[in-house]
KOLKE-698618 format. One line per 2 residues: number of its first residue (from 1); their letters; for each residue x, y, z of N, C-alpha, C, O. Coordinates in nm, 2 decimals, m for minus. Last residue first. Layout:
// KOLKE-698618
NUM) a) X/Y/Z/X/Y/Z/X/Y/Z/X/Y/Z  ...
***
This chain:
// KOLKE-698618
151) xx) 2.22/m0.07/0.05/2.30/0.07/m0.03/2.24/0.12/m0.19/2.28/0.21/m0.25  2.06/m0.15/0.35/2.03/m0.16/0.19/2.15/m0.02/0.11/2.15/0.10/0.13
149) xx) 2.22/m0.40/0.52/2.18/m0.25/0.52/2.18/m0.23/0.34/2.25/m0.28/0.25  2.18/m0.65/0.80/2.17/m0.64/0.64/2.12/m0.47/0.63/2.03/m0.41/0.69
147) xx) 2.06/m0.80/1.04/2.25/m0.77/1.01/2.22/m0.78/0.87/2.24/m0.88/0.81  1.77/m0.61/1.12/1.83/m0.72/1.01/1.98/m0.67/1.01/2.02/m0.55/1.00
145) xx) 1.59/m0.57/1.39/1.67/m0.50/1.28/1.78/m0.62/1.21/1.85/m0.70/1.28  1.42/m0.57/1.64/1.35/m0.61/1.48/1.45/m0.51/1.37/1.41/m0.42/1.30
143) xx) 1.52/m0.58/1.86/1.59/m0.68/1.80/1.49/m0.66/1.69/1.47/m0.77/1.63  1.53/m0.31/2.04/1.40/m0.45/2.04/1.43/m0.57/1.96/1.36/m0.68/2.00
141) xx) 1.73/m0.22/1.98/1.70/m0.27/2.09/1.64/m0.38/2.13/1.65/m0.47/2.21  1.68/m0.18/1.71/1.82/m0.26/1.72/1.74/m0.29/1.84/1.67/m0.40/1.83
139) xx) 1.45/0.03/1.67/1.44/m0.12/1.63/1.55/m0.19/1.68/1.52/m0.31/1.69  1.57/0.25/1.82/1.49/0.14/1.88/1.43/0.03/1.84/1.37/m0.06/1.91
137) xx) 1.78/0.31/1.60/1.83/0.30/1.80/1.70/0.21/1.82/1.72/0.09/1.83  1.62/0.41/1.43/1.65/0.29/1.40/1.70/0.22/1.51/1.69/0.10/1.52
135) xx) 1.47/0.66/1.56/1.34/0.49/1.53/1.42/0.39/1.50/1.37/0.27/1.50  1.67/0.78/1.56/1.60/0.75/1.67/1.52/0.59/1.68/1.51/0.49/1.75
133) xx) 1.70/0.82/1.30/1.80/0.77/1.39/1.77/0.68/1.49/1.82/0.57/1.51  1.47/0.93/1.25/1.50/0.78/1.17/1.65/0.70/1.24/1.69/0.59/1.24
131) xx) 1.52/1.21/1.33/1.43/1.14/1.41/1.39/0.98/1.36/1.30/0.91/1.41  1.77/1.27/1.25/1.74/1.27/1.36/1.62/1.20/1.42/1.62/1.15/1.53
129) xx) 1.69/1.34/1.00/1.77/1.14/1.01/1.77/1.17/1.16/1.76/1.06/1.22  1.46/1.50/1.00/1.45/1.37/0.94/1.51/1.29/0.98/1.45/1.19/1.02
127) xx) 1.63/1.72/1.06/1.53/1.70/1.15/1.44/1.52/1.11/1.37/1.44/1.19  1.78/1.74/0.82/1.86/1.71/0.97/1.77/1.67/1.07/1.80/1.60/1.16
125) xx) 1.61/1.80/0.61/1.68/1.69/0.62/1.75/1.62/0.80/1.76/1.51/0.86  1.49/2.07/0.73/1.43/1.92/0.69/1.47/1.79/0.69/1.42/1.68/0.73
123) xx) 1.75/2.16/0.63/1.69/2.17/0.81/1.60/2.08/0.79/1.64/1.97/0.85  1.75/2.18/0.42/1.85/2.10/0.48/1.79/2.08/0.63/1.81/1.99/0.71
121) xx) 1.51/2.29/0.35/1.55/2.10/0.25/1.65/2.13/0.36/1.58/2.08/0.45  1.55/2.59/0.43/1.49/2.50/0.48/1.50/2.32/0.44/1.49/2.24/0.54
119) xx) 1.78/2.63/0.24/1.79/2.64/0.40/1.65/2.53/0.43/1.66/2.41/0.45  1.67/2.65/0.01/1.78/2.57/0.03/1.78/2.52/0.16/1.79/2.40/0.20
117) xx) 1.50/2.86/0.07/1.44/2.74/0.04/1.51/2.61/0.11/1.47/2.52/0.19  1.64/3.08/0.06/1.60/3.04/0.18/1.54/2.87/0.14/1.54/2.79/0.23
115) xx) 1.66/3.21/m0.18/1.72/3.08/m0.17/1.70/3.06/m0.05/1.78/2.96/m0.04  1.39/3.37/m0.23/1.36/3.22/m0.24/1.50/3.14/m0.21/1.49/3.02/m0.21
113) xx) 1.35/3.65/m0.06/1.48/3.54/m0.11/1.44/3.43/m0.13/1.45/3.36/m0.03  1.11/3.75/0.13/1.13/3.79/m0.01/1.25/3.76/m0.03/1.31/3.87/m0.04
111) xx) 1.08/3.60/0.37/1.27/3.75/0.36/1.21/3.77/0.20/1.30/3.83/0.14  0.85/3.49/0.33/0.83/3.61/0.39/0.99/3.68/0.43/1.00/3.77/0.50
109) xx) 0.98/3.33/0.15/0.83/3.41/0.10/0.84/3.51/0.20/0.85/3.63/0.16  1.17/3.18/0.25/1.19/3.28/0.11/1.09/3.31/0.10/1.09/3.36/m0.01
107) xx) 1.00/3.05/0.49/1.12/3.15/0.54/1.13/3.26/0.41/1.12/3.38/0.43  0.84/2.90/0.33/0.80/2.99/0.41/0.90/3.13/0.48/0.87/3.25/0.51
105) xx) 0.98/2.75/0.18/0.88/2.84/0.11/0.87/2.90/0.23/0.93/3.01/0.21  1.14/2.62/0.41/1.18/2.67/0.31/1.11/2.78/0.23/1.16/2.89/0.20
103) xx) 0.88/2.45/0.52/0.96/2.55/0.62/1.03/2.64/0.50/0.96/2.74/0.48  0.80/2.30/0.28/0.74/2.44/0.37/0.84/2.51/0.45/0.88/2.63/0.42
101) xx) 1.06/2.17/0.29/1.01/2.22/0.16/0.89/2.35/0.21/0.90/2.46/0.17  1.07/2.05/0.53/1.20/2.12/0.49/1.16/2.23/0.40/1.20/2.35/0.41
99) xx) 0.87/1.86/0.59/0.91/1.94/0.65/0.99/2.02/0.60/0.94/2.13/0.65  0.83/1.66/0.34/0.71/1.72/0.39/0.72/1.84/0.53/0.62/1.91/0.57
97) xx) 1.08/1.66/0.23/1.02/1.69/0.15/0.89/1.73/0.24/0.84/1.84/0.21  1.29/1.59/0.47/1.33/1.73/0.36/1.18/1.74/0.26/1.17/1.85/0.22
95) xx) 1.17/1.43/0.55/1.17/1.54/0.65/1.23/1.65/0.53/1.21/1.77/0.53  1.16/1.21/0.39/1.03/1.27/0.46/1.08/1.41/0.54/1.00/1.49/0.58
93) xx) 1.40/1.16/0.37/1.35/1.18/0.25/1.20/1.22/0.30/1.14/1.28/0.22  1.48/1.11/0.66/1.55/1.20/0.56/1.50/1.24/0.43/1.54/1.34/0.38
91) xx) 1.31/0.87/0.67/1.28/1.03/0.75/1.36/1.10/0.67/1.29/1.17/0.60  1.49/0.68/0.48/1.28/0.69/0.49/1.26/0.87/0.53/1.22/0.97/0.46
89) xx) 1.76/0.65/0.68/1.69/0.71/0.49/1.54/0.78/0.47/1.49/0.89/0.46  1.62/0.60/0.90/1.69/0.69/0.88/1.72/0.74/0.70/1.69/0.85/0.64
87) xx) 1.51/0.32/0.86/1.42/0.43/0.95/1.49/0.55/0.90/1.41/0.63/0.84  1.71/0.18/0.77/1.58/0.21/0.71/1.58/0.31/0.77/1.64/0.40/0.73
85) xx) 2.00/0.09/0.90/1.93/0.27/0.82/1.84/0.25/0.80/1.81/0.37/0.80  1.96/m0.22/0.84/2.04/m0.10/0.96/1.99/0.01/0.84/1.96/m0.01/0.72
83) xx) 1.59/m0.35/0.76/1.76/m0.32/0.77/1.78/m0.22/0.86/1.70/m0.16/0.94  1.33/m0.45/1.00/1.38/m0.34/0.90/1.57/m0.37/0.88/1.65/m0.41/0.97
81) xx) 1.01/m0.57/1.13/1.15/m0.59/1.08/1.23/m0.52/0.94/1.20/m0.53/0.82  0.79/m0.58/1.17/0.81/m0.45/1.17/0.93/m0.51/1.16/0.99/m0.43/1.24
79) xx) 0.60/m0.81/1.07/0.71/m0.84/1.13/0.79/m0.67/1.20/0.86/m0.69/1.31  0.48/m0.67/0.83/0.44/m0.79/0.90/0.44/m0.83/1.03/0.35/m0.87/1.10
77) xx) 0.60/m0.48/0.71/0.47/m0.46/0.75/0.42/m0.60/0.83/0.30/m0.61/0.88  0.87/m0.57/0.69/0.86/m0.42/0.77/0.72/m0.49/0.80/0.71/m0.55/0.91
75) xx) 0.83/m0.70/0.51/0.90/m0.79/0.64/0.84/m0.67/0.73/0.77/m0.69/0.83  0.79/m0.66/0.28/0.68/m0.75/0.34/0.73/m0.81/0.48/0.70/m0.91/0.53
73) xx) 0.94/m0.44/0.25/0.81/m0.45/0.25/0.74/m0.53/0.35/0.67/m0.51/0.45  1.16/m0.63/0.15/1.17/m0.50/0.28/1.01/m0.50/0.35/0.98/m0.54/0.46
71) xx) 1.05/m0.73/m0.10/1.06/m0.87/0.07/1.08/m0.73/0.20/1.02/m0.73/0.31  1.02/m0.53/m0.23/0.88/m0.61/m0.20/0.95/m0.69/m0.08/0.89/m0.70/0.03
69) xx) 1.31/m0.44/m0.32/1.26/m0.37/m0.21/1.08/m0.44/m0.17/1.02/m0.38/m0.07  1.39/m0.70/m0.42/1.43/m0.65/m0.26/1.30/m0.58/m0.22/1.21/m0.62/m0.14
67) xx) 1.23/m0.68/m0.65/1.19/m0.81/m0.56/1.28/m0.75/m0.43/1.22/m0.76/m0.32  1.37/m0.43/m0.74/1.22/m0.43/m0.72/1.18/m0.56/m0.61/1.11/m0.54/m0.51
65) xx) 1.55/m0.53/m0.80/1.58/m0.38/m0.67/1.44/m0.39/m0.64/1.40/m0.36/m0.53  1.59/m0.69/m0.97/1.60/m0.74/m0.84/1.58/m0.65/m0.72/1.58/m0.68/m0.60
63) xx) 1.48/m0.59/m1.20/1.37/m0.63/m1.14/1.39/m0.71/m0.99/1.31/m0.77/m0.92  1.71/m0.38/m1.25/1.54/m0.33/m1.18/1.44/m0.44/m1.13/1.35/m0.42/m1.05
61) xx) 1.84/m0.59/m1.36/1.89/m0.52/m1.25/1.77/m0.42/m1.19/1.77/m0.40/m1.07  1.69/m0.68/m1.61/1.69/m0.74/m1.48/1.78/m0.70/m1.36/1.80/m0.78/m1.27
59) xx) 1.61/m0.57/m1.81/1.53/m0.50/m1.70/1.57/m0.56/m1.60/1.51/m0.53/m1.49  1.73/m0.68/m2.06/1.79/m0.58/m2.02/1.72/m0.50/m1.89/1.77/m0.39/m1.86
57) xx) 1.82/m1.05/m1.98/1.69/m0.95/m1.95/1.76/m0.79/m1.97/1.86/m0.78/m1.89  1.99/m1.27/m1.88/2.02/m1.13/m2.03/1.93/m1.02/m2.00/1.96/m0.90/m1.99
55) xx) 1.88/m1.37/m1.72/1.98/m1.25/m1.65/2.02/m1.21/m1.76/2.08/m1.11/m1.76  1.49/m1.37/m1.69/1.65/m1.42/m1.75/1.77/m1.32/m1.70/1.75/m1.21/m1.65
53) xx) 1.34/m1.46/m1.42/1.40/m1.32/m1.49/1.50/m1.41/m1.55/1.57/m1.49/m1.50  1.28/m1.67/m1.22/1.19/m1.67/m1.37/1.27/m1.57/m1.43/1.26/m1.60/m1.55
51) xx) 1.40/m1.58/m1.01/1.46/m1.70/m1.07/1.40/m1.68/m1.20/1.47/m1.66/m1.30  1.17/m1.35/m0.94/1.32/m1.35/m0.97/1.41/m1.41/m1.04/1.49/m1.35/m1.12
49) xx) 1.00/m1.55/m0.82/0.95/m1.41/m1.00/1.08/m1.36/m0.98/1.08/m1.28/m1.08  1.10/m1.66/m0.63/1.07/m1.73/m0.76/1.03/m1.66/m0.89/1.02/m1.68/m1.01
47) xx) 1.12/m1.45/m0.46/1.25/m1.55/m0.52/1.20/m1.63/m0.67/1.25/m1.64/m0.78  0.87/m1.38/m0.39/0.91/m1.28/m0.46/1.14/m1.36/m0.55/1.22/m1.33/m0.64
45) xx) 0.80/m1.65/m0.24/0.73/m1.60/m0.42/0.80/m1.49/m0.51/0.79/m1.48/m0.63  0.95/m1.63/m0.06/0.94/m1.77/m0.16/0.87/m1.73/m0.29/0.89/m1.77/m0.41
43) xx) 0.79/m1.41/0.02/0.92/m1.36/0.02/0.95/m1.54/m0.05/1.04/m1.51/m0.12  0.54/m1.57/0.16/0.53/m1.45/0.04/0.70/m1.38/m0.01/0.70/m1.29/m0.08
41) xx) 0.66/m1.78/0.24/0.57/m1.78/0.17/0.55/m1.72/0.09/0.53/m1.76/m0.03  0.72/m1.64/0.51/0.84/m1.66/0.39/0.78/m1.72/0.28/0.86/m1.70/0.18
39) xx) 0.44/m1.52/0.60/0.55/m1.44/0.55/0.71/m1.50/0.45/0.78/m1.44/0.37  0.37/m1.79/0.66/0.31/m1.71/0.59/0.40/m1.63/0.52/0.44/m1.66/0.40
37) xx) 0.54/m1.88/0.89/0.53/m1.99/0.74/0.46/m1.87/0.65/0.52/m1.85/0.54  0.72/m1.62/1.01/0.59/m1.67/1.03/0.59/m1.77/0.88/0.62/m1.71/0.77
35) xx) 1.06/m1.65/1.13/0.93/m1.53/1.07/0.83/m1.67/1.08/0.84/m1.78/1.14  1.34/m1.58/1.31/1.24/m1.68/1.28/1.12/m1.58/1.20/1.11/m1.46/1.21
33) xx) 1.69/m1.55/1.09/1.52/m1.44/1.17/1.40/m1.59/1.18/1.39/m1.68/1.10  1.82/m1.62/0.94/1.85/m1.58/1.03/1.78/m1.55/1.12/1.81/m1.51/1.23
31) xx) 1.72/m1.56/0.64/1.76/m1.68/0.68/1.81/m1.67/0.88/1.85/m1.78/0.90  1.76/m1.27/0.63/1.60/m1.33/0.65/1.62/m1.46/0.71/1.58/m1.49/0.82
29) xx) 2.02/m1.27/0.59/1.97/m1.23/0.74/1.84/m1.23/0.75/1.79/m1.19/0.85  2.04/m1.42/0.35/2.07/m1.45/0.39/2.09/m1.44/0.56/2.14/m1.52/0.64
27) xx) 1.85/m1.26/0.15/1.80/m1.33/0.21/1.88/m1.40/0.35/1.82/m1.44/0.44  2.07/m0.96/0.16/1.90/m0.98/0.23/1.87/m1.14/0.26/1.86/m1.17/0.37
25) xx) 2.24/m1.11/0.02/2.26/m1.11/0.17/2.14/m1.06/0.25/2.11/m1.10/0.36  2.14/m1.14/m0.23/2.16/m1.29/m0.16/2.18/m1.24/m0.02/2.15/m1.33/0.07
23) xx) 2.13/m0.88/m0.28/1.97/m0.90/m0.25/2.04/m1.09/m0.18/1.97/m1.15/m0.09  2.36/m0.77/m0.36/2.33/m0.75/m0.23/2.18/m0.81/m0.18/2.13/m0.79/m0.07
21) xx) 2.40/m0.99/m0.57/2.48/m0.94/m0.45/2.41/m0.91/m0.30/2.41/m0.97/m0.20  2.29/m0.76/m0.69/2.21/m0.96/m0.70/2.31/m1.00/m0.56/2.25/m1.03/m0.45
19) xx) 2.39/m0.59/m0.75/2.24/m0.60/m0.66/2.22/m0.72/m0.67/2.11/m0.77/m0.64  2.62/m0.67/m0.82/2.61/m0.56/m0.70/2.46/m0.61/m0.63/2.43/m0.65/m0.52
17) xx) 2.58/m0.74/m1.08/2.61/m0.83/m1.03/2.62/m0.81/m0.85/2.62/m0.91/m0.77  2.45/m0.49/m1.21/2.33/m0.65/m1.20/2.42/m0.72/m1.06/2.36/m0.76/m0.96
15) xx) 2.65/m0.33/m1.21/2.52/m0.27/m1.15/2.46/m0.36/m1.14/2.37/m0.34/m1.06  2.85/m0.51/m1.37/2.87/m0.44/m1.23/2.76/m0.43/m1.19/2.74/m0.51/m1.11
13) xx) 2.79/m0.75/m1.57/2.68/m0.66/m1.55/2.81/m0.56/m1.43/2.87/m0.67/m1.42  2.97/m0.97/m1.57/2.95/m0.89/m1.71/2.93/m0.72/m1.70/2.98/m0.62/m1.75
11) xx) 2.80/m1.11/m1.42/2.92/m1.08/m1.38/3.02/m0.95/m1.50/3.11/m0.88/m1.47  2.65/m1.31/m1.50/2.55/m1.11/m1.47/2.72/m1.05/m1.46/2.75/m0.93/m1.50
9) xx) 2.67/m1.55/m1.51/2.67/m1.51/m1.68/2.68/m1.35/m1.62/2.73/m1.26/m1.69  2.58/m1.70/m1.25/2.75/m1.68/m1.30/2.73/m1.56/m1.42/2.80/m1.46/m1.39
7) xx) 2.40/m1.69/m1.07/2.40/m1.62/m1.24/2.54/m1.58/m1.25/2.59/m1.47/m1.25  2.20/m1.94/m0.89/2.28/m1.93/m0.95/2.31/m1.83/m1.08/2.26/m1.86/m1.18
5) xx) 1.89/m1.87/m0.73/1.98/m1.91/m0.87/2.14/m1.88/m0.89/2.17/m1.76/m0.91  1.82/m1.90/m0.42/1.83/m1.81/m0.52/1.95/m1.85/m0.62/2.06/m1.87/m0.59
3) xx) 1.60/m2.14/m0.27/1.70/m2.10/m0.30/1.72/m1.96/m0.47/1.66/m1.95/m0.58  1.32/m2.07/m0.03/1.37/m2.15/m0.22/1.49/m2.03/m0.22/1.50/m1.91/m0.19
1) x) 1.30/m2.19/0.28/1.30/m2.08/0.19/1.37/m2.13/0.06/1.46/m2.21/0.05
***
């Protein structure tokens, strides 16, 4: 796997020097994983459209959140290999918006109180990390979970 550059200079940055930070420890529990020549291949490329970023760049703390979240990507869909919490963020943002947000309209439409809404996004929410909980319990088991958690 191609090494990640050197950017003494970002240190300047807090928010550049955090994510650059936290994207060397992504690679560093990829380094840890057997994967397929293919797959580091494509995660060797998302390193090298990174190294190309100048670190004056004013886009280049987006463009590391961006090359993480493409290697997440390309590990999840390959490999079903995920950080600690994926599954559980993911559903929490699925369960408040495609469960919570109906349930919600539906409760405040028919008490005639739209703040029922509220009520429902949180019950969505809870029914979310509940069930990302679950899916992340059984990536650990099976071992497709990375000693790496995205913040």
């Amino acid at each position: 796997m191609i090494k990640l550059t050197d950017r003494p200079d970002i240190s300047g940055s807090v928010k550049a020097s955090n994510r650059y930070q936290q994207f060397a420890g992504l690679l560093r529990a990829i380094d840890e994983t057997k994967l397929t020549r293919d797959t580091l291949d494509l995660v060797d490329q998302e390193i090298e459209a990174l190294n190309a970023v100048p670190s004056e760049a004013k886009h280049f703390s987006r463009a590391i959140k961006t090359r993480e979240t493409q290697v997440i990507r390309i590990l999840e869909k390959r490999h079903k290999i995920v950080p600690r919490n994926f599954y559980r963020k993911l559903w929490m943002l699925l369960g408040m918006s495609a469960f919570g947000t109906p349930v919600g309209v539906t409760l405040g439409s028919s008490t005639g109180n739209m703040a029922f809404l509220g009520l429902g996004i949180g019950i969505g929410m809870a029914v979310g990390m509940a069930v990302g909980t679950k899916m992340d319990k059984k990536a650990f088991e099976e071992g497709r979970q990375l000693d790496f958690e995205v913040k």
